[in-house]
GULO-890535 format. One line per field, with one value per residue (C-alpha): residue number from 1; x, y, z; residue in one letter. Coordinates in pm, 1 decimal, decimal comma. Each point is the difference from the previous one (the first is absolute). Example, Ala and Ser with C-alpha at 12.3 -4.5 7.8 and 13.67 -1.06 7.14 Angstrom:
seq <- [1  2];
X <- [1230,0  137,0];
Y <- [-450,0  344,0];
Z <- [780,0  -66,0];
type <- [a  s];
This chain:
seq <- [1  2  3  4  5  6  7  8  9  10  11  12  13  14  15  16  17  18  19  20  21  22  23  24  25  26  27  28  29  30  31  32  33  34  35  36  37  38  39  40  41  42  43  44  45  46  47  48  49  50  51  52  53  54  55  56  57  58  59  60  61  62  63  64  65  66  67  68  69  70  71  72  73  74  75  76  77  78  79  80  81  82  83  84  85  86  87  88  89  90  91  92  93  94  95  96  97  98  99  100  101  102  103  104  105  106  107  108  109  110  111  112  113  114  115  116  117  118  119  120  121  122  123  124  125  126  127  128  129  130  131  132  133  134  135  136  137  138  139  140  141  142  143  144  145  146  147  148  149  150  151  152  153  154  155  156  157  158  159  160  161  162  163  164  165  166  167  168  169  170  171  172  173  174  175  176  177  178  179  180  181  182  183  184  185  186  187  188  189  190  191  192  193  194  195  196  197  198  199  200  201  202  203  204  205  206  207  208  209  210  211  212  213  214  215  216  217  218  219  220  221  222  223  224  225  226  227  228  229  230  231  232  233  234  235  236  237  238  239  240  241  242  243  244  245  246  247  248  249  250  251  252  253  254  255  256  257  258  259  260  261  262  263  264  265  266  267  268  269  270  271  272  273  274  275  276  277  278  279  280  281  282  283  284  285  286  287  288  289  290  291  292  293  294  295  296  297  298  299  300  301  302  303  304  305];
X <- [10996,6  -128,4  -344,6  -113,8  -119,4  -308,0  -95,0  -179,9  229,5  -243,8  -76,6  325,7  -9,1  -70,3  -335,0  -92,3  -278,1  99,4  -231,2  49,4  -59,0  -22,1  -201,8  -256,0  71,9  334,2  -32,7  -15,2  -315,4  193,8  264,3  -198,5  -146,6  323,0  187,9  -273,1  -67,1  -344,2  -266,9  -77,5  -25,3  -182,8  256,8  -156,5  135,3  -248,9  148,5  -76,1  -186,9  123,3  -243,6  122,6  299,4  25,5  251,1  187,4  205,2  350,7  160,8  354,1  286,9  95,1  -292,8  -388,8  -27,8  -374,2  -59,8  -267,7  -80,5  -87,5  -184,8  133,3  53,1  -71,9  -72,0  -330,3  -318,7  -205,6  -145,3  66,2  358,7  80,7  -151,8  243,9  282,1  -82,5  -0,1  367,4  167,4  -151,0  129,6  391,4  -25,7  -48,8  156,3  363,3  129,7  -147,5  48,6  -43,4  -18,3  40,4  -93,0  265,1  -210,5  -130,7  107,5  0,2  -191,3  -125,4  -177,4  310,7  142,1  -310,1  70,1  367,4  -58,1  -234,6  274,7  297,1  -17,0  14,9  259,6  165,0  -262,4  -44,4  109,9  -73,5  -74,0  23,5  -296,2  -72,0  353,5  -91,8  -219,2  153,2  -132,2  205,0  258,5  162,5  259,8  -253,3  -182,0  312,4  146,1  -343,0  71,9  347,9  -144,7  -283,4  230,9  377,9  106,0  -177,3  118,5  96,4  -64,7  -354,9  -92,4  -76,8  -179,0  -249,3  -259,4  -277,3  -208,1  328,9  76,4  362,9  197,9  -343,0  236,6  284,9  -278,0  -153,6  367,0  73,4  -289,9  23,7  374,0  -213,8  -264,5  65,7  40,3  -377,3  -292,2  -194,2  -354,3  -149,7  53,5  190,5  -233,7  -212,4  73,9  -254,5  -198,8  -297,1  -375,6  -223,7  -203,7  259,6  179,5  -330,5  -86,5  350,9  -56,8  -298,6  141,0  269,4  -189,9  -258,6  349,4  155,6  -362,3  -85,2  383,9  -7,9  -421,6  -8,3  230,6  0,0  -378,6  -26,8  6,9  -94,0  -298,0  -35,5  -360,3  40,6  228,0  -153,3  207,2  -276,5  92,4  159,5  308,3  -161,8  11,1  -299,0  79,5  -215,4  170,8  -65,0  204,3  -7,5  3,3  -72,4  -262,2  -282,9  162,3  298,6  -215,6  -101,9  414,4  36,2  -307,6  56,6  -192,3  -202,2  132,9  295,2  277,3  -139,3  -14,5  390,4  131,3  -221,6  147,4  381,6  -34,9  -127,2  266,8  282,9  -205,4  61,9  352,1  76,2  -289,7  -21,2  -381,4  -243,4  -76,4  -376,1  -43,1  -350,7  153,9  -239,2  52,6  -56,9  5,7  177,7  -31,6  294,7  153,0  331,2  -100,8  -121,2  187,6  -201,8  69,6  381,3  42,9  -154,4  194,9  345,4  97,2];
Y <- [7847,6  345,1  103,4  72,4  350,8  -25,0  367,3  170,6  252,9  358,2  184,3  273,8  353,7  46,9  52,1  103,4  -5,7  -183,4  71,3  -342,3  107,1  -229,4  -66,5  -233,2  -354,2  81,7  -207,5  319,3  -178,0  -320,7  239,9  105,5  -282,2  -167,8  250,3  -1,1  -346,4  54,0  60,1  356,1  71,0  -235,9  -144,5  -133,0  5,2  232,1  376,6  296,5  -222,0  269,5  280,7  140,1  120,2  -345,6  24,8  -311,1  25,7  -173,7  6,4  -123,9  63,8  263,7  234,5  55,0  -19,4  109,5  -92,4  112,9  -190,8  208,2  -8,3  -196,8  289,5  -4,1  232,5  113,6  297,9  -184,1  206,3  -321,1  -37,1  356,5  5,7  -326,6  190,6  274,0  -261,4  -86,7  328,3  164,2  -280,6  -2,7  400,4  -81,7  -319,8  -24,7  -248,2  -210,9  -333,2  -29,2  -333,4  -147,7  -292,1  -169,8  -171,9  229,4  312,3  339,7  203,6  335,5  -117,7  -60,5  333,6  144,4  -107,3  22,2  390,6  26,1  -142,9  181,0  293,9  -169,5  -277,0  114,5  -193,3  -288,1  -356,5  -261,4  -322,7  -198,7  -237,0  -399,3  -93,7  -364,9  3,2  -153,5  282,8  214,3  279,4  168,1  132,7  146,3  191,4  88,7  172,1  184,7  148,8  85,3  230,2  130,5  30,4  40,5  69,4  -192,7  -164,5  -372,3  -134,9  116,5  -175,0  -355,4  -365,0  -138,1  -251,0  140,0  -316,9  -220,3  249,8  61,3  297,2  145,2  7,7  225,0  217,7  119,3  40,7  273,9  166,1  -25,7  168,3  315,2  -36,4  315,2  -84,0  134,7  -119,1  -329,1  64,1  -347,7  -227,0  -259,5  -289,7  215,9  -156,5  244,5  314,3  -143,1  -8,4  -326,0  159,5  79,8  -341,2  -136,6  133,3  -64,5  -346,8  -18,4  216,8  -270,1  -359,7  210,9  77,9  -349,1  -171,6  246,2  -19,5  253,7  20,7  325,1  46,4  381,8  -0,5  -33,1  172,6  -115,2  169,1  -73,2  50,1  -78,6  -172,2  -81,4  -231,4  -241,0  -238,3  -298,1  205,9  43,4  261,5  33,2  189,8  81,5  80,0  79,0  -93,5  315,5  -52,2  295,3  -179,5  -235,9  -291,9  -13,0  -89,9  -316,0  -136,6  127,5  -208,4  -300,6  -296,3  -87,5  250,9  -222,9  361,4  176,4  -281,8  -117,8  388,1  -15,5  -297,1  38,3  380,6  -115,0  -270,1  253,6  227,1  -286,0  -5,5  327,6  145,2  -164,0  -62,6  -124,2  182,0  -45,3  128,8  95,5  63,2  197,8  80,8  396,7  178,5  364,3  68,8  195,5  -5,7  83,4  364,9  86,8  231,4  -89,2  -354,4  22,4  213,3  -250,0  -296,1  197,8  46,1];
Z <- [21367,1  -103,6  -38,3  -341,0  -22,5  -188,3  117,4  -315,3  -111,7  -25,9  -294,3  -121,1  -31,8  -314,0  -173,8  -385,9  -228,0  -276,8  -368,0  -208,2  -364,9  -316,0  -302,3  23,2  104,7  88,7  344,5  217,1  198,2  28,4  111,3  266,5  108,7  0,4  235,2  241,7  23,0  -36,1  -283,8  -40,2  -378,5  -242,1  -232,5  -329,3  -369,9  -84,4  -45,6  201,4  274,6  282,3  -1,5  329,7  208,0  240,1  300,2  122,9  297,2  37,6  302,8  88,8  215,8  -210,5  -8,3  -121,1  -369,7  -102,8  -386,8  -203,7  -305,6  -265,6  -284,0  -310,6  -283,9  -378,4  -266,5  -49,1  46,3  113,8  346,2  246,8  -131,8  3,0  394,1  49,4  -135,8  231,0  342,1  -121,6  -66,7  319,4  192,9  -145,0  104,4  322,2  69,3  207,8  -266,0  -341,0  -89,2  -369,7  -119,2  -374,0  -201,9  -124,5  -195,0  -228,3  -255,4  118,2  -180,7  20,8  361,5  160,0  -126,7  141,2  335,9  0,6  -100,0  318,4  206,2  -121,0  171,7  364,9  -97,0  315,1  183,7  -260,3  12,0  -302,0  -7,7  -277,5  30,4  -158,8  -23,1  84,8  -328,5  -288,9  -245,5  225,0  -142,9  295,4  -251,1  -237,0  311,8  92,6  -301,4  22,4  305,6  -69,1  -284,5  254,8  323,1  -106,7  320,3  186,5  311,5  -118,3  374,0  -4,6  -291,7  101,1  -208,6  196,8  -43,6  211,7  -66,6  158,9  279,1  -176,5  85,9  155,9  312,8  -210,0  -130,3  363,9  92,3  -241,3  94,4  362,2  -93,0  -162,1  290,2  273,8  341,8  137,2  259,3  -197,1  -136,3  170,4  263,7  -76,8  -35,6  -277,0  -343,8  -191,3  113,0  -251,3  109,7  28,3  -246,1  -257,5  46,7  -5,5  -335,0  -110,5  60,5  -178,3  -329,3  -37,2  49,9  -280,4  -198,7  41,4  -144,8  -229,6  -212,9  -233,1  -75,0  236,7  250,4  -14,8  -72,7  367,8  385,0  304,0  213,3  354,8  128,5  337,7  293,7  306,0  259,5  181,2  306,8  -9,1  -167,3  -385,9  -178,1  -268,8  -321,6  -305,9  -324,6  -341,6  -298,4  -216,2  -447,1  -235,9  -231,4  91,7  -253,6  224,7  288,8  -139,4  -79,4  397,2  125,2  -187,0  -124,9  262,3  257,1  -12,0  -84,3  284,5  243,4  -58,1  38,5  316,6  127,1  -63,4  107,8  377,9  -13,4  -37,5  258,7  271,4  -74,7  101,1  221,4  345,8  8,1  -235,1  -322,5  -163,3  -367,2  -154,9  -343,1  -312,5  -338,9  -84,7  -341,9  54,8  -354,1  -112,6  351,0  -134,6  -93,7  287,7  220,4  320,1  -38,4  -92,1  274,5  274,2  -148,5  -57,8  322,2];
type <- [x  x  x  x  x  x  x  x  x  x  x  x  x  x  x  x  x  x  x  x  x  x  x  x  x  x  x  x  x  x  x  x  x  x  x  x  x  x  x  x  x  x  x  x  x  x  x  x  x  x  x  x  x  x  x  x  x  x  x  x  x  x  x  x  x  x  x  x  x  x  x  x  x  x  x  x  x  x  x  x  x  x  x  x  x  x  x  x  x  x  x  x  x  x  x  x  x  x  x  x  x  x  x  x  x  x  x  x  x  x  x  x  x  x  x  x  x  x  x  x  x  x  x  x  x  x  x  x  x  x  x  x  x  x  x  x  x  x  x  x  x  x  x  x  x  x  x  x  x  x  x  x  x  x  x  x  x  x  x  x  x  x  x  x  x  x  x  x  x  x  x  x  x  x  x  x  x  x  x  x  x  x  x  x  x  x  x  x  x  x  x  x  x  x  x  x  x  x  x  x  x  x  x  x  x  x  x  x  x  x  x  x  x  x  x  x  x  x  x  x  x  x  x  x  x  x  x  x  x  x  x  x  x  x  x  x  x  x  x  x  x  x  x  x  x  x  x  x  x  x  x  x  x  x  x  x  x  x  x  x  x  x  x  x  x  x  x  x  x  x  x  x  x  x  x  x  x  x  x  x  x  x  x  x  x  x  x  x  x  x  x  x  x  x  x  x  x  x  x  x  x  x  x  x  x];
């Protein structure tokens, strides 16, 4: 009888940095997380809870794909969303291919032209993905007559539905791009799955257990400060933090009755910090008033990374 060969087959020759682009909530975090098997992103209902450029790190047979999950888009002035806007176009300049994913379950408005606009110009790198197909308020057909108008000659095979939430098609989709993905040296070792910090994934974990228990009372009234990360023996790493609001009444709905708030966000976040650190995570977690944070060039540009 033959021996199975259960030799790991390496990682192929190709490598690309792949933009994914979207409006809000589109899935492009569940995307991510998805592909890479791991949780890099925070994925919440929510809009525009990406701030920052993330990279997650798929490796396969057929090459190094390294994505970075861009900030969700939508029209406005305001300076943090024009700065977010910013994060996203200077990444699709300089990107080797862009995933642009659509929700099927919603109109497209004059965001989505915004975006597809932005994209046009490198469609030669571009793959779509139509994204939520496995919802019922799904309309595939709808997104895709709205595409036809945007991209009349678009490539038909590198338009694919997915459900990023189901893992459908996902596979299809990093096919296409590893078919625009050049054949050049990879940017990580293999068993990287994102070039991320502990203290940006740290404060990233914190930002979305405050997002997830906050709903919609402040979730962009928010930013995560670390003070200070000191690893002690026995394999723990102490961390003090400070949940960021703009006004001194928002500090009290972040606290809680009772401390109770503060204490859950505290708990959950070292719970998810045990999950994917491999020693022990302590929290000391505070409430700070930045007042007007989001106007403030020297804070936007720490956070915006």
């Amino acid at each position: 009888m033959e021996e199975e060969n259960t030799e790991v087959k390496p990682v192929g020759p190709k490598t690309a940095l792949v933009s994914i682009i979207g409006r809000p909530s589109a899935g492009k975090s569940t995307f991510l997380n998805t592909a890479s098997g791991e949780k890099i992103s925070i994925v919440s209902a929510v809009p525009q809870t990406t701030r920052n450029a993330i990279r997650g790190i798929v490796n396969t047979s057929l090459g190094q794909l390294v994505f970075v999950d861009t900030p969700g888009l939508h029209l406005s002035e305001k300076k943090l969303n024009l700065k977010l806007t910013k994060i996203a176009a200077d990444q699709i300049k300089d990107s080797d291919a862009i995933l642009y994913i659509l929700d099927s379950t919603r109109d497209h408005g004059e965001e989505e032209e915004l975006i597809s606009s932005m994209v046009k110009p490198f469609a030669q790198k571009l793959v779509i993905a139509i994204n939520k197909t496995d919802s019922p308020e799904s309309s595939a057909s709808i997104t895709k007559l709205f595409l036809d108008k945007q991209f009349p000659d678009f490539p038909k095979e590198r338009i694919v539905e997915i459900s990023a939430q189901e893992d459908k098609n996902v596979n299809e989709v990093l096919k296409a791009l590893y078919d625009l993905a050049p054949v050049a040296p990879h940017l990580y070792p293999e068993e990287y799955y994102t070039d991320q910090e502990v203290e940006f994934r740290i404060s990233e974990i914190i930002r979305g257990k405050a997002i997830e228990r906050l709903e919609q009372e402040l979730p962009h009234a928010i930013y995560i400060s670390i003070e200070d990360m000191k690893m002690e023996k026995q394999n723990l790493l102490k961390v003090r933090a400070n949940i960021c609001v703009e006004r001194e009444s928002q500090k009290g709905i972040v606290i809680g009755k009772g401390a109770a708030m503060i204490k859950a966000i505290r708990v959950e976040s070292i719970k998810e910090c045990r999950k994917i650190f491999p020693y022990r995570v302590d929290l000391d977690l505070q409430v700070k008033v930045d007042k007007n944070w989001r106007q403030k060039d020297a804070v936007l540009n720490k956070i915006l990374k």
